[in-house]
N, C-alpha and C positions, 0 to 999 in steps of 0.2 A: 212753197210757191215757186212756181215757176217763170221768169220773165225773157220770154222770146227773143231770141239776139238773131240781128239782122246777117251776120256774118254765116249763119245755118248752111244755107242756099250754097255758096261760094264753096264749104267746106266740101259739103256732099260730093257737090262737081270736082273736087277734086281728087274725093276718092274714087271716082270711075273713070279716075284717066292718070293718078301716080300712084305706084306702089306703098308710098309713105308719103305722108301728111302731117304739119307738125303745127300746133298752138301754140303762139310765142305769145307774152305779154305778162306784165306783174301779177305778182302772189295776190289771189283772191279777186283777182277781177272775171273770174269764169269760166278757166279755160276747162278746166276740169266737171265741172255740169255741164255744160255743152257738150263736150266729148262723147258724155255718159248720154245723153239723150239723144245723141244721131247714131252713136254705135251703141245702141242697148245692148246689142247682142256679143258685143263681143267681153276679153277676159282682158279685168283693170286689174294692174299692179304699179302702185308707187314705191319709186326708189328712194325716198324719205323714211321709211317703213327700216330700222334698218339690218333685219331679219333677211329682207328682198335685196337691199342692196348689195348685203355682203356675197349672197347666192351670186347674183349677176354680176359681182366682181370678181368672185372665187370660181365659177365654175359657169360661162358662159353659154359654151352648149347644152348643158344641162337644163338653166334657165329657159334659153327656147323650148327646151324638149318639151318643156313642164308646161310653158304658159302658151304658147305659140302656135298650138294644133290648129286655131281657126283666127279670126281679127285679136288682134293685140293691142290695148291702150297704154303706152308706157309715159306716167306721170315723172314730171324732172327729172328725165331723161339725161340731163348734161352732168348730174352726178357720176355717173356711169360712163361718161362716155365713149369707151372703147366698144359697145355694145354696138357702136354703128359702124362700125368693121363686120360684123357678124348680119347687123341687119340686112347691110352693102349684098354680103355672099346669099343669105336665102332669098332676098329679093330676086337677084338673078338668076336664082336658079329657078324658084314659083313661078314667075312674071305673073303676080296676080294685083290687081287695082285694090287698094284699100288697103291694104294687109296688116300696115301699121300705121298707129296711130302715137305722135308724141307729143307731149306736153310741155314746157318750161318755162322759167322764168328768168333768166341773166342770156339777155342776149348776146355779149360779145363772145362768154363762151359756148356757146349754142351754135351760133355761124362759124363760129372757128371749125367746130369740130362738123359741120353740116356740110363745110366747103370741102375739107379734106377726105369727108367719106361717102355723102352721098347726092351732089350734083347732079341733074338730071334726072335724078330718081326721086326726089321728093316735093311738094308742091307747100310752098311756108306763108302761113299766117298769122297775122297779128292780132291779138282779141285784148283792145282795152277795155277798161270800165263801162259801165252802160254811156252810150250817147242817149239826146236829149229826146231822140225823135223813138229810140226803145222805151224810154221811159213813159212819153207821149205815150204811144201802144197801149203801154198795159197800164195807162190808167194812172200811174204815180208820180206823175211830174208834180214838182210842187210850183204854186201860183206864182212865187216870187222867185226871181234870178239873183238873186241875193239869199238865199233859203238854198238853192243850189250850191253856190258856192261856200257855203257853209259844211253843208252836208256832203258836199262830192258825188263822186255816182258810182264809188264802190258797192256791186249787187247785195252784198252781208245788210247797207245801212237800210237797203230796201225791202228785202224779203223777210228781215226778221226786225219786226215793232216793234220789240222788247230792248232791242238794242240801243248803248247810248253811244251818238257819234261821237262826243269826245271824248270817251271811253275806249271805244272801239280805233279812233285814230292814234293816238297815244301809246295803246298796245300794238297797233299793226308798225307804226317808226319803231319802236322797240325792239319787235321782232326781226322786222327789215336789218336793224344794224348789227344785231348780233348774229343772226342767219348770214345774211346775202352777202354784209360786209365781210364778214369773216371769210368767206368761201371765195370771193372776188379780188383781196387784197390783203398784206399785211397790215393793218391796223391796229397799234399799240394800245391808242386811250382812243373807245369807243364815245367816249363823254366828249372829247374834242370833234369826232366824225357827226355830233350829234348838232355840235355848234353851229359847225360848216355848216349842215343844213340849213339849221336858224336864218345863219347870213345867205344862204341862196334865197329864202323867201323872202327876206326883206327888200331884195334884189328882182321880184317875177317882174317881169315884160320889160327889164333894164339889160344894157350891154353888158358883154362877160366884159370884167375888171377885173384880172386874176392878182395883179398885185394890192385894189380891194382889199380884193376876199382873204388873201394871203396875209395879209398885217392886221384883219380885224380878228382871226382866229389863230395869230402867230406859228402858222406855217408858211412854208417857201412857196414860189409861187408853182416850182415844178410839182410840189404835192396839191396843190391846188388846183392844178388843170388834174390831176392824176385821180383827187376824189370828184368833181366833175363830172369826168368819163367814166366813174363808177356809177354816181346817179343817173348820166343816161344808159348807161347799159344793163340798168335793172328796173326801168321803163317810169322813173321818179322824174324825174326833167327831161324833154327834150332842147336843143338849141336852134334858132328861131335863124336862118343863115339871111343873109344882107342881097337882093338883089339886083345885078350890078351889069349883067350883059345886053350888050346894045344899043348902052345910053353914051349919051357924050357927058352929061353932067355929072363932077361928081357926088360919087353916093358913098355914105359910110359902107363898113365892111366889115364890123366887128357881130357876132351874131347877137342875139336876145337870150337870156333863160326862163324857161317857159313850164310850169311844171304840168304832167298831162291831168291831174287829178286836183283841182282848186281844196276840196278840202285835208288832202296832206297838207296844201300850203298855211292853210288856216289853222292847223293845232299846231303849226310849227312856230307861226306867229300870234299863238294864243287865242287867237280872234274870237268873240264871241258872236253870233249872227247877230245880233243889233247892234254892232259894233262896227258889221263890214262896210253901209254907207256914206259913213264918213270917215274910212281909213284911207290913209293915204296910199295901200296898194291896193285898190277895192279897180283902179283901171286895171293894173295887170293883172290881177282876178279873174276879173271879167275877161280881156282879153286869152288869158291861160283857156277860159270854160272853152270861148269860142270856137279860137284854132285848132284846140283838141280835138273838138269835137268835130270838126272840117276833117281832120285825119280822121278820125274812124271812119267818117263816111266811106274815106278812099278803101282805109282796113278791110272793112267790112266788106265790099267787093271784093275784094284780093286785086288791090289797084294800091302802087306805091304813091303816095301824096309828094306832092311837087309843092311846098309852099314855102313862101318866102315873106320877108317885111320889104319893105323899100323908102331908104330915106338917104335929101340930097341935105349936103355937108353947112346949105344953109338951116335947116330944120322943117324942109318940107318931108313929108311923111305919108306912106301907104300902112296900115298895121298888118294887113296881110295880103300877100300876093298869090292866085294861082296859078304853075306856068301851066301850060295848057301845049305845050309846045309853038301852036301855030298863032296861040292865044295868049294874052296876060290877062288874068281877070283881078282885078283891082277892088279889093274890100278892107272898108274904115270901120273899128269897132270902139262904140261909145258906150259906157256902163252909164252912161244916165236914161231915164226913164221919160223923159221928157226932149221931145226933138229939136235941134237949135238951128239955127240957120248957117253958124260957126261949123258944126258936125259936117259940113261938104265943105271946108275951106281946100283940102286935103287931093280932095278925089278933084276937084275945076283943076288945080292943078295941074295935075294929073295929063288931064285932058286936053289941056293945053299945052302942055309941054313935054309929052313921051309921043304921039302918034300912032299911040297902041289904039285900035278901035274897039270899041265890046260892051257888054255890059259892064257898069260898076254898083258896087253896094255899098248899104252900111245897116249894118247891124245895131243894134242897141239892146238895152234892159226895159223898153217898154211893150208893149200890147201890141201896137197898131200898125201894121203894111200900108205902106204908101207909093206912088209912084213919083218919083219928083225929075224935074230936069237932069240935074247932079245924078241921080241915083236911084235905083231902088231901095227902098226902105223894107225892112225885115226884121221883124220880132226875133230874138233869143229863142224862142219857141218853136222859130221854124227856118233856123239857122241849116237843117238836113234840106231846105230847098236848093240853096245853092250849088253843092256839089250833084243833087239829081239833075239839074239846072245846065251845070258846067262841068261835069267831072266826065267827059268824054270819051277819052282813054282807052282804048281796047289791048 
């Protein structure tokens, strides 16, 4: 089965106007199916494979010779990476739109090696796990937002029935740490890397505390910012930055950690789905699904998402902010299912005391759109309004 990803459209357009095109975003969320169904036609080789990698590390030209006659899909690509010195040269000698296709998964060495070799030339996107409004599409969203957050929207939990998600999450963090860790970092005792995780989910939609995190898992706090920046840069957590220009008042500054997939968070913290409405990280959950899901929208355009929290040092709070440049768009996200009249305490503020003009939201885990003074109200289900709504940006 196949499930239709919004980011298609964006890719296409982009092979008809850069010579290379590259899918960034974690193992298993699709880059690699997608690929294959906008360029059917062209010739796929993964450098995981490691038959292929050694070719295209031994013998470069050769490798083009072989694979490269017409479109070329080259799966984690950033193994390899001297191959974009050589991609660099045939593009400019062809100048043809499409030509190459890459795929990866560790973004920091991806951009590293993308800035130094092929700037200009290549046109980068980010393909996370299914959002809520693909899922919508084809049918398989589940009724409850608590069943999501369980399940996560990695495409494997969707297309294949047979599969058990806590099975299948279990084994993909397994994989992640002895793959991606290894290849990203020196890492002695994978069983301590495994921990740190543990303690970041116990931590989702909370500020980074690196001395925390650093005394609960008995490392320094400089390896603690250092494994961090390894979960964001292999698309497991993002950090949630503090918004703070323009205002007189002040605002905290420290960021949030946010992970992009609610159910890595929930095998890491064992969670069972009946389990998640009365856990006590069941807001940051929630909040993790939402804001993720606010980024893809951007992704998915090939538009970089601008978003932020915003909270004043008293404890007034935005959960998420979009800047908009000429805009702030101001949205409160509540995992309860039930709307409270408490749930806009947040956003009057707001509007009382920033002079930003605009719409504002809020989100929730229930059903029902409403329109209220405070706010508009929006179902979890149709959280992809917003960004069609407000994501601007050209």
């Amino acid at each position: 089965m196949y499930i239709k990803r919004s980011a298609a459209e964006s890719i296409k357009k982009s092979a008809r106007t850069f010579p290379v095109v590259a899918i960034l975003g974690p193992r298993q969320s699709g880059k690699t199916t997608l690929a294959k169904e906008i360029f059917a036609d062209y010739t796929y080789v993964n450098l995981e494979d490691f038959d292929k990698r050694t070719f295209a590390e031994k013998d470069p030209r050769a490798f083009f010779e072989t694979y490269a006659q017409g479109g070329l899909i080259i799966d984690e690509f950033q193994l390899v990476p001297q191959l974009l010195s050589y991609i660099q040269t045939r593009v400019d000698e062809h100048k043809r739109f499409g030509e190459f296709i890459l795929t990866g998964s560790q973004n920091f060495l991806m951009n590293q090696a993308i800035t130094q070799s092929l700037a200009g030339r290549i046109a980068i996107h980010t393909l996370l796990p299914l959002s809520i409004d693909e899922l919508k599409q084809a049918g398989l969203l589940p009724d409850s937002a608590y069943t999501v957050l369980y399940k996560g929207l990695y495409p494997p939990i969707y297309v294949r029935e047979e599969l058990s998600t806590e099975q299948w999450y279990a084994n993909y963090i397994t994989t992640y740490i002895e793959r991606d860790v290894r290849q990203l970092t020196n890492v002695s005792d994978l069983g301590l890397f495994q921990t740190f995780m543990q303690m970041v989910a116990v931590r989702i939609g909370q500020p980074v505390n690196l001395s925390s995190l650093a005394n609960d898992c008995g490392i320094s706090d400089v390896t603690a910012r250092r494994w961090l920046n390894i979960l964001d840069a292999s698309y497991i957590i993002f950090l949630l930055k503090p918004h703070h220009k323009n205002f007189n008042k002040r605002l905290t500054k420290t960021p949030k950690i946010f992970f992009y997939d609610p159910g890595i968070a929930c095998s890491l913290l064992n969670l069972k789905r009946t389990e998640i409405p009365l856990h006590y990280t069941r807001g940051g959950l929630f909040e993790s699904l939402m804001i993720a899901d606010i980024a893809k929208g951007y992704y998915n355009r090939a538009l970089v998402p601008h978003l932020y929290f915003w909270q004043t040092v008293k404890g007034h709070e935005i959960d998420c902010v979009l800047d908009e440049g000429l805009r702030l768009v101001p949205i409160e996200i509540k995992s309860g299912q039930t709307i409270q009249s408490g749930f806009f305490d947040n956003l009057t503020y707001w509007k009382e005391n920033t002079d930003v003009p605009g719409n504002t939201y809020l989100v929730y885990a229930g059903k029902e759109n409403q329109i209220r003074t405070a706010a508009q109200v929006i179902s979890w289900e149709n959280i992809d309004t917003i960004v069609q709504k407000e994501g601007t940006r050209e």
